[in-house]
N, C-alpha and C positions, 0 to 999 in steps of 0.2 A: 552523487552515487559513487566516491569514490572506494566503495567496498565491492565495485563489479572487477575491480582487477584493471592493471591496465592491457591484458590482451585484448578487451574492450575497443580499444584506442579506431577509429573506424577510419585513419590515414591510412593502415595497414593494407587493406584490401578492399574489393568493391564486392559485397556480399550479393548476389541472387537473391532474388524476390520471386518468388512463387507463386501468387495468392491464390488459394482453395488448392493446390498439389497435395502438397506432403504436412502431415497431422504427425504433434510426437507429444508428448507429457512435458512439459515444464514447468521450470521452479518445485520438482519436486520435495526437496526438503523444508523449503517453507510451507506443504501442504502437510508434510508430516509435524511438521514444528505445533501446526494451528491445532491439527488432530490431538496432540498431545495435551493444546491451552485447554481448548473444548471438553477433552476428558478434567481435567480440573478445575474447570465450572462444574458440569457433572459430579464430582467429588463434595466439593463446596453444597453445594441443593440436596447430595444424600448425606452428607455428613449432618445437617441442621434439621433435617426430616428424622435422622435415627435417633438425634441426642433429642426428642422427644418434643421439640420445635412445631412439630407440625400441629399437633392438637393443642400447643399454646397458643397455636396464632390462629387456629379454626375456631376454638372452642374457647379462648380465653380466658383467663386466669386472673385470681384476686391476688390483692398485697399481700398474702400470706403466702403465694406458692402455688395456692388452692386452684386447681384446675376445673373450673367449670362442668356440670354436668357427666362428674363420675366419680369414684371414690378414691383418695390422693393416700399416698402413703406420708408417714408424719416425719416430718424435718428438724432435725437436732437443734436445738436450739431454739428455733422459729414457735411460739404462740400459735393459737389458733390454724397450724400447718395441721396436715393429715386427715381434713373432715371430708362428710361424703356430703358431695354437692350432685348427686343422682337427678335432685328433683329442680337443684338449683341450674338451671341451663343457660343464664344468660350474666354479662358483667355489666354492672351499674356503679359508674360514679359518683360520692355523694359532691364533687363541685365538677358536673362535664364541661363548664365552659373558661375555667380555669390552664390555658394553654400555655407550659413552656418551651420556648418555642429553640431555647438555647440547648437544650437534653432532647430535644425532638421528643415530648412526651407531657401528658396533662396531668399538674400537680395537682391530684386525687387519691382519696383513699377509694379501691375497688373492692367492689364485695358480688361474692356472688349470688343472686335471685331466682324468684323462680318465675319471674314477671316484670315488665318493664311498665311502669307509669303512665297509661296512655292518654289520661287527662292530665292537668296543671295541678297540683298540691300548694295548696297557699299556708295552710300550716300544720301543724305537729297532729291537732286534731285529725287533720284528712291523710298524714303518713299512715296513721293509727289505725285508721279505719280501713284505709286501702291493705294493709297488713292481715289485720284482721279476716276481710272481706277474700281478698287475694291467693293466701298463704303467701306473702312475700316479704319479709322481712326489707325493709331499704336504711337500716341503721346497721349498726356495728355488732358483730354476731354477739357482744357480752352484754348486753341491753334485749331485754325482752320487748316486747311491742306493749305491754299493759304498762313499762313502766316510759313509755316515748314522751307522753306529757306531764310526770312528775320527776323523773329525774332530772337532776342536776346537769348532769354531761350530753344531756341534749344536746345543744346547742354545739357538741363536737363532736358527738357518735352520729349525728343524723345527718341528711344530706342540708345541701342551704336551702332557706327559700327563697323565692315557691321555687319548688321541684316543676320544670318544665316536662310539659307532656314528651314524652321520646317514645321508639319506637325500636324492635333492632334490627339492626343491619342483618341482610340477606345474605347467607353462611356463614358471618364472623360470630355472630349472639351476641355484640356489642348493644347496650343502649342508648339510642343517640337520640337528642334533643331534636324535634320538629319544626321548633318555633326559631322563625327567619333572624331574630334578635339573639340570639346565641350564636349564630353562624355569624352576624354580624361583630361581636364580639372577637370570632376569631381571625375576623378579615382587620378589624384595629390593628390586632398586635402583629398582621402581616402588612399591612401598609402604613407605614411608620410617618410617612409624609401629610395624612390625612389630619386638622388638630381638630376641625369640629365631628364629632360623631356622630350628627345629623344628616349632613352630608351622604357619609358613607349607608347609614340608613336608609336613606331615599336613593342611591344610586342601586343599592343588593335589590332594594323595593321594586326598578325598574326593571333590573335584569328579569326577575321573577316574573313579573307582570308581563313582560315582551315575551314570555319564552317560544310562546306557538311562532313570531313574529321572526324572531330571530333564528328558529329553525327552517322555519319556510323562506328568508332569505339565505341559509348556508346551502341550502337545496337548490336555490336559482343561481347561487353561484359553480355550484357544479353544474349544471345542467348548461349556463353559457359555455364554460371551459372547453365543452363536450361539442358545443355546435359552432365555436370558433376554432375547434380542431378539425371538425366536417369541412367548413369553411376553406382554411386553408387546403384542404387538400382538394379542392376543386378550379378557388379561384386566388389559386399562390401568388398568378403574375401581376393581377392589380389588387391583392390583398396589403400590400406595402400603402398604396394609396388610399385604398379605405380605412384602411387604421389610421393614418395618419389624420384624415379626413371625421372621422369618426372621434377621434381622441381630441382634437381642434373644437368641434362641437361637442362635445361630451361636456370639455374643459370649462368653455362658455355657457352651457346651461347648466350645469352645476352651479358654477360660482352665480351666475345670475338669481338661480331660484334660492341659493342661500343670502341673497341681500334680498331677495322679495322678502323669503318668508319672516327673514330679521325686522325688516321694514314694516311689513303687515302687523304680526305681534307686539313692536313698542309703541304703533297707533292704535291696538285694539285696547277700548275701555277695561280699566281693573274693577270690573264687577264685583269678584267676588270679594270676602270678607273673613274668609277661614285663613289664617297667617300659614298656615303650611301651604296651602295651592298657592296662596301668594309667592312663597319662597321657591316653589318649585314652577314658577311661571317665569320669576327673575333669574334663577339656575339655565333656564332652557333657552333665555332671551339672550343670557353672555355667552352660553355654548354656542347659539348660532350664531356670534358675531364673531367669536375665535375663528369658527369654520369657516366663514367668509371670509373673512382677511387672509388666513390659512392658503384656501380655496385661489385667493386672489392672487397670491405670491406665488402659489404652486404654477399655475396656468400663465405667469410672467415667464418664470422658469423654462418654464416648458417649450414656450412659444421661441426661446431665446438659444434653445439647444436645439431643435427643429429648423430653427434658420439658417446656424451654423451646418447644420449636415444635410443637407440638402440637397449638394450636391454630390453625397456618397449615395442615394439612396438606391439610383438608377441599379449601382453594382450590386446587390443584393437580390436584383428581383429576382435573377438567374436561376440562383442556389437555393431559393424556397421554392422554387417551380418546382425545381428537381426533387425535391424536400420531399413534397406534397405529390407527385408520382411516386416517392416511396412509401409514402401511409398508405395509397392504392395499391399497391402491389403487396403491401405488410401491415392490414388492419389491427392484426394484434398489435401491435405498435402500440397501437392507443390507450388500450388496457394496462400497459407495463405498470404507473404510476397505483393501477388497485393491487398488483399483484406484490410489488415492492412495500406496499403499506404493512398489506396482509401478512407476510414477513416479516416488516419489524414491530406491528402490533403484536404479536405470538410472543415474539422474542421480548420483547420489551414488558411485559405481563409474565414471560417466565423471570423476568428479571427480579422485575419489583417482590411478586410472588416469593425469590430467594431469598431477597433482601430482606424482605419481611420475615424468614425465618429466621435468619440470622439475626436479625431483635431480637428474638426471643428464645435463642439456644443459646448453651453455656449451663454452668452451673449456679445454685440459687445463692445468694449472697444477703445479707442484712446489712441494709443502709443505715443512715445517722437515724433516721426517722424510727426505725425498729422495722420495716416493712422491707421484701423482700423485691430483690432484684436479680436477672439470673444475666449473669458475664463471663466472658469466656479468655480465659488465662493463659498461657504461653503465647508460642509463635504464633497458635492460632486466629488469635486477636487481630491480625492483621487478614486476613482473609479478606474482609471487606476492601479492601486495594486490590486484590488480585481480582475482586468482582465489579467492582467500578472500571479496570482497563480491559473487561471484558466487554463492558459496556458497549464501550469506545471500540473497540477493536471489531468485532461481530456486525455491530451496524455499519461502521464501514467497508466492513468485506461483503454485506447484503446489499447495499450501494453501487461498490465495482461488483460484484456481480450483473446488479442491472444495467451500466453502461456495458460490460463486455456482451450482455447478450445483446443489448441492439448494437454493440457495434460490429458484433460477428452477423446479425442477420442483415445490418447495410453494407458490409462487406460482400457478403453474398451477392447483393442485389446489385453491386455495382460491376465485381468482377465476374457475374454470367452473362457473357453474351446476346443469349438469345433469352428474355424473359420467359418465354413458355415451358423452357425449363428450368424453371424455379422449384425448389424444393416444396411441396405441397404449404408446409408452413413452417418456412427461414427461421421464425421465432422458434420454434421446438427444436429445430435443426442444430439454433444456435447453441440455445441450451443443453444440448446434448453434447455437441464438443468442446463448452464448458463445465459439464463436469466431468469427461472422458480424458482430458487433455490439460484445462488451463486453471485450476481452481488455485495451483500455489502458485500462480503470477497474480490474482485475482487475493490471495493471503499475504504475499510479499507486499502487493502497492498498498494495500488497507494497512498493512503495519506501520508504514512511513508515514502515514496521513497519521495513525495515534500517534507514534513517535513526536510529531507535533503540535499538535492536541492534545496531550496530557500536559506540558510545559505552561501552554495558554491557558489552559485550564488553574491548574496549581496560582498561574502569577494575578490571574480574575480572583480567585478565590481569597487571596493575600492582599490584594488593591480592597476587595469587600471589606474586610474586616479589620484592615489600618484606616478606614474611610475615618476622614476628623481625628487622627490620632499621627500621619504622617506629613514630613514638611514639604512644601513643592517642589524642591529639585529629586524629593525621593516619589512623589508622586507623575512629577514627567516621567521618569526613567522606568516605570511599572508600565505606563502607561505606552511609552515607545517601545518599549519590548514585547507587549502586549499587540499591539499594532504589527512589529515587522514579523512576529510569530502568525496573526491573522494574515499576511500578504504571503509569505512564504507557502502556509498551509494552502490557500487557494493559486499562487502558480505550481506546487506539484498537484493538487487536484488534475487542473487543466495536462499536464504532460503526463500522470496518470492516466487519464483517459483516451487520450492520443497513444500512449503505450498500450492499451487495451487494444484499441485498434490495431497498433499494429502486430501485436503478436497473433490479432486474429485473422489478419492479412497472411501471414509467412508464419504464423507459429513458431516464436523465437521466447527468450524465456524472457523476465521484466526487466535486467537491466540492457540487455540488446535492445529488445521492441523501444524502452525509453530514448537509447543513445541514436537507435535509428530515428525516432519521430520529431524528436528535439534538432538533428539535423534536417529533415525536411521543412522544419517551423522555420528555424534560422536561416535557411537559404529561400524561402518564401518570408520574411521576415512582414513588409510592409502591403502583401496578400492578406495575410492573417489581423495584423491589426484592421486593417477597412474593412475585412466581413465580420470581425467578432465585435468591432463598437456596431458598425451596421446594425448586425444583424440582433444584435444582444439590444441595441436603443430600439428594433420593431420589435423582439418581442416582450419589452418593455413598456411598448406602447400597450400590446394586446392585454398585460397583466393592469395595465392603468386604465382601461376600456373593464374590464371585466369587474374590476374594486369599484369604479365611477359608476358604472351602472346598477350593482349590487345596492351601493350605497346611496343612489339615489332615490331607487326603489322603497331601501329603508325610512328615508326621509320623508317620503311623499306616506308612507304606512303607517310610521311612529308620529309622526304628526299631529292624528287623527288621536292621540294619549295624551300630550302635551299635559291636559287637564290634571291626571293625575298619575302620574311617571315621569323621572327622569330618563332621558334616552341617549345621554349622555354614554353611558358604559354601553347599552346593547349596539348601538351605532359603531361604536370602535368594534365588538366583538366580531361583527358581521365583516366589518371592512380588511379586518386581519386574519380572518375565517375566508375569504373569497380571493385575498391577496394569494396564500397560502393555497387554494388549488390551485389557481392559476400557474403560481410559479412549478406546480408536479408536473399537469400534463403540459407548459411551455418546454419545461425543461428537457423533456423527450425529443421536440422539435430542434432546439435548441443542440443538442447531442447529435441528431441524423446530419445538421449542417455542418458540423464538426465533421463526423467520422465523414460524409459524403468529399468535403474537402483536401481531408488527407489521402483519400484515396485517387482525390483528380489530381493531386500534385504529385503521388508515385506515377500515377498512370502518365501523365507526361512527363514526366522525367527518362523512365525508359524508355519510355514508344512513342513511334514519333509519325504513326500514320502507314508506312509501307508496308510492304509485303512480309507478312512476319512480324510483325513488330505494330499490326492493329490496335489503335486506340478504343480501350472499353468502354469510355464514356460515350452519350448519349447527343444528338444531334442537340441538345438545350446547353448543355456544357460548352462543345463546340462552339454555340453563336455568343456562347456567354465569352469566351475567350476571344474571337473573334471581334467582338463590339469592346474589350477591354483591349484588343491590339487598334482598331477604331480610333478609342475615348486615347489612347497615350499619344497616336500622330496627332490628336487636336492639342491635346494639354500641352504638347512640344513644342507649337508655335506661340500658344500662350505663357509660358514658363517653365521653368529647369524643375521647379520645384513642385507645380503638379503633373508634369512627367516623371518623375521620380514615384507619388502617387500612384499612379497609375501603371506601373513598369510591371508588367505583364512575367506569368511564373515562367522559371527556367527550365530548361529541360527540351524543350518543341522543337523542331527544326525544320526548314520547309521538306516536306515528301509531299506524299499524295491530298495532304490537305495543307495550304499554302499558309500558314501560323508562324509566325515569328525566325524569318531566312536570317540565317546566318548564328544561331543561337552557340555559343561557345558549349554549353553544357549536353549537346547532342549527341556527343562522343563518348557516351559513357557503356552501361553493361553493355555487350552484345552480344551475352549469350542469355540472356533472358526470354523465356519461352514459355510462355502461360498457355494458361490451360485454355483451349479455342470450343 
């Protein structure tokens, strides 16, 4: 952050700490910087709405310009431009499964109908007769329908065969093909790795077939999430052990019952006699042996990083106690993870929504083909950049948002004394002196995380498309840049969010709140390592408990199809679909440990117990530090090295609770005077 200046410099002076005192606006100019971005996205969405965007991308438009279902004025130049498509209300492809995938658009000629196909056309005959029958013309407007099976140019004015039954999309009036083998078509040319197309047909086949299956497992993975959130916040102090306990057996009947049911299946008789249930009984019999071996290797792994920390586990149980008295005391808490989605689903649907007009605004151009395209010229053209780091930048600041409000509502909850007077509900409270106070500190840190993220992004994008084209010393060097850009971005995340805190501690503007939080990290340096591996491998376990049990669930269900389905793909979808909540509502938990942490290490650093100078934390804190002064006189007799470990934070000094005599760092503010 060397753009905070160095009056920054925090040798200078020993700053006051206030927390909940005094409230003031910070980072002003960075909230007006964002207000400014935000109006030009606004700009961008009515700028492709007025250039006439919006009823191309509603309403859709043929290769001539022609705007579906209304009367089009006529275009210089352009054939068949200017016709009244009143009755014509919907676009029909004559090849829809024709994808390319490099223009992001399907090499088709479009016309527009006044009816989509909704049975199967097998040939010229039945276009003819559907024409007929319909009033829908599905050939090329300069061919009549009487002359569909004796002209010559058939077989280029018409659509191919057979014309797949379609049907059209709900508000676009697109015609889209019904039939599973056409979508399967478009998943070929996006999975490149696939070379039998068999395969990938029996795997689309599965999905399809699973789908009650694999809904009602993404439902039971929310629904654990939700009662291993209950959980901890009742039985925090031996929740460490039963995850632990729980994940150990989990690990062991998983991989068990995936060698039974491998084992069962290659001694069941091959009854049958139809070569596809054969292929798709040999499919299902290697996928359970991947997932067993898989399975087997994972639960070595497991068992092996479990042993090694074993002995950190004890120090953690403190800080989830504590954790989990504050979901009690802050149940909305729990809800963050729907209200955060809710947010970026809006945004992210306004996004795409824009995006999509911007295809289709510009002015109408004629391609090599004769058929028309519509792009847009000058600087304009670029627009699409300014709306991709809008992206980037919006979701990130809807992100810090939701760490700043839980860490302003565990702030609260840490630094009021007497619980009873808690703010009816901290979560609104919080909310409200973030957007009264901190929203350009919450603009500022979101912009450093794009700042980063667009670089990674760009050198992913460039590793994609040199793939097989570049030499290995130029493919390490992507690759490690790539990498130190992914670590960079995730340690300012973390000092991000500890900056959140603590401007919602003292209300300081992003680069103070950083430079103060980063000094409390570093003088707590090997505190913070023990509880973030800690505490980050439990709730690690709980996201591998909640994927394990989804996923077994899955298996013991999908099983019972074996016959006819792969379950291959619905089985991944589910486990990455259950990983995925898991890791939303952990990651709240994961957050109160954090911000609960930075506020036990301001709080003793100042206070030290006496008169005056009362320590805010909670009698569980206290024995937590206590048993950690405890754990450092034993580890002292047993070695240098886990006394060092275990070397208890600085700041405490013996007063009225007898904590770490003699503490050199005791001597610091004394005119620190919070609020009682």
């Amino acid at each position: 952050f060397g753009s905070c200046g160095s009056a920054l410099a925090w040798h200078s002076s020993k700053r006051e700490w206030k927390p909940l005192e005094d409230r003031s606006c910070t980072d002003i100019p960075w909230l007006l910087l964002f207000i400014l971005f935000c109006i030009g996205m606004g700009f961008i969405c009515g700028f492709s709405v007025a250039t006439g965007a919006a009823a191309r991308l509603v309403s859709g438009y043929d290769s001539y310009g022609n705007i579906c279902g209304q009367k089009n004025a006529k275009l210089e130049g352009i054939p068949y431009s200017g016709m009244d498509h009143t009755q014509r209300k919907y676009v029909f492809f004559l090849d829809p499964c024709n994808l390319d995938l490099i223009n992001r658009k399907i090499k088709s000629v479009a016309l527009c109908v006044a009816a989509c196909p909704r049975q199967e056309l097998k040939t010229l005959s039945d276009v003819q007769k559907f024409a007929e029958t319909n009033g829908s013309a599905l050939c090329s407007y300069n061919l009549k329908p009487s002359e569909y099976t004796t002209s010559s140019k058939s077989s280029v004015l018409c659509p191919k065969l057979p014309v797949p039954a379609s049907a059209p999309i709900p508000f676009f009036h697109r015609c889209a093909p019904v039939n599973i083998s056409c979508y399967a078509k478009f998943a070929e040319a996006l999975i490149t790795f696939v070379s039998d197309n068999s395969v990938l047909h029996r795997l689309i086949s599965g999905v399809m077939t699973s789908k009650e299956i694999i809904l009602g497992l993404c439902l039971l993975s929310l629904v654990l999430s939700m009662i291993l959130m209950v959980i901890i916040r009742y039985i925090s102090r031996v929740l460490v052990w039963i995850l632990t306990i729980l994940v150990i057996l989990g690990s062991l009947g998983g991989t068990g019952v995936l060698w039974w049911l491998y084992a069962k299946q290659r001694r069941s008789p091959k009854e049958t006699v139809i070569p596809e249930q054969l292929q798709i009984a040999e499919d299902n019999l290697r996928a359970l042996l991947i997932y067993a071996i898989s399975a087997t290797v994972f639960t070595v792994i497991l068992f092996l990083i479990m042993l090694v920390m074993r002995k950190r586990v004890a120090l953690t149980i403190a800080l989830f106690h504590v954790a989990g008295k504050v979901f009690i005391h802050l149940p909305l808490l729990v809800f963050q993870p729907f209200w955060t989605f809710f947010a970026l689903v809006l945004f992210w649907a306004y996004w795409i929504m824009t995006l999509l007009f911007l295809g289709t605004t510009g002015s109408a151009v004629q391609n090599e083909q004769g058929f028309v395209e519509f792009r847009i010229s000058g600087p304009l053209q670029y627009m699409w950049w300014y709306h991709v780091v809008g992206l980037i930048w919006i979701s990130e600041f809807i992100l810090a948002c939701q760490q700043m409000t839980v860490a302003g509502a565990v702030v609260t909850y840490y630094f009021t004394r007497d619980k009873r007077n808690l703010p009816f509900t901290p979560i609104l409270a919080s909310v409200n002196r973030l957007i009264r106070y901190h929203l350009g500190t919450v603009a500022k840190g979101s912009f450093i995380i794009t700042l980063v993220k667009i670089p990674r992004m760009i050198l992913m994008y460039i590793h994609s498309q040199l793939k097989g084209k570049e030499n290995a010393c130029a493919r390490c060097i992507l690759k490690s840049c790539i990498c130190c850009l992914w670590c960079l971005e995730k340690c300012l995340n973390y000092l991000n969010q500890n900056a959140y805190t603590a401007t919602a501690i003292n209300s300081t503007n992003f680069c103070t709140s950083a430079k103060d939080a980063f000094v409390i990290l570093v003088e707590n340096a090997l505190r913070v390592a023990a509880i973030n591996t800690v505490g980050d491998f439990m709730l690690f376990l709980g996201k591998v408990l909640i994927v394990c049990s989804t996923g077994l669930a899955g298996i013991m269900l999908l099983n019972y199809q074996q016959d006819y389905t792969v379950w291959v793909l619905p089985l991944i979808i589910v486990c990455l679909f259950a990983f995925l909540v898991a890791h939303c509502f952990l990651s709240i938990y994961e957050m109160v440990v954090d911000v609960l942490f930075l506020c036990f290490a301001i709080d003793t650093k100042y206070n030290d117990g006496s008169p005056g100078r009362e320590f805010y934390m909670d009698k569980v804190l206290m024995e937590f530090v206590e048993n950690s002064r405890k754990a450092m006189k034993e580890a002292g007799k047993g070695g240098v090295a886990d006394a060092r470990e275990l070397k208890p934070m600085g700041g405490l000094r013996k007063a009225s609770f007898p904590l770490f005599p003699g503490c050199p760092h005791c001597s610091g503010n004394k005119d620190f005077k919070p609020k009682t």
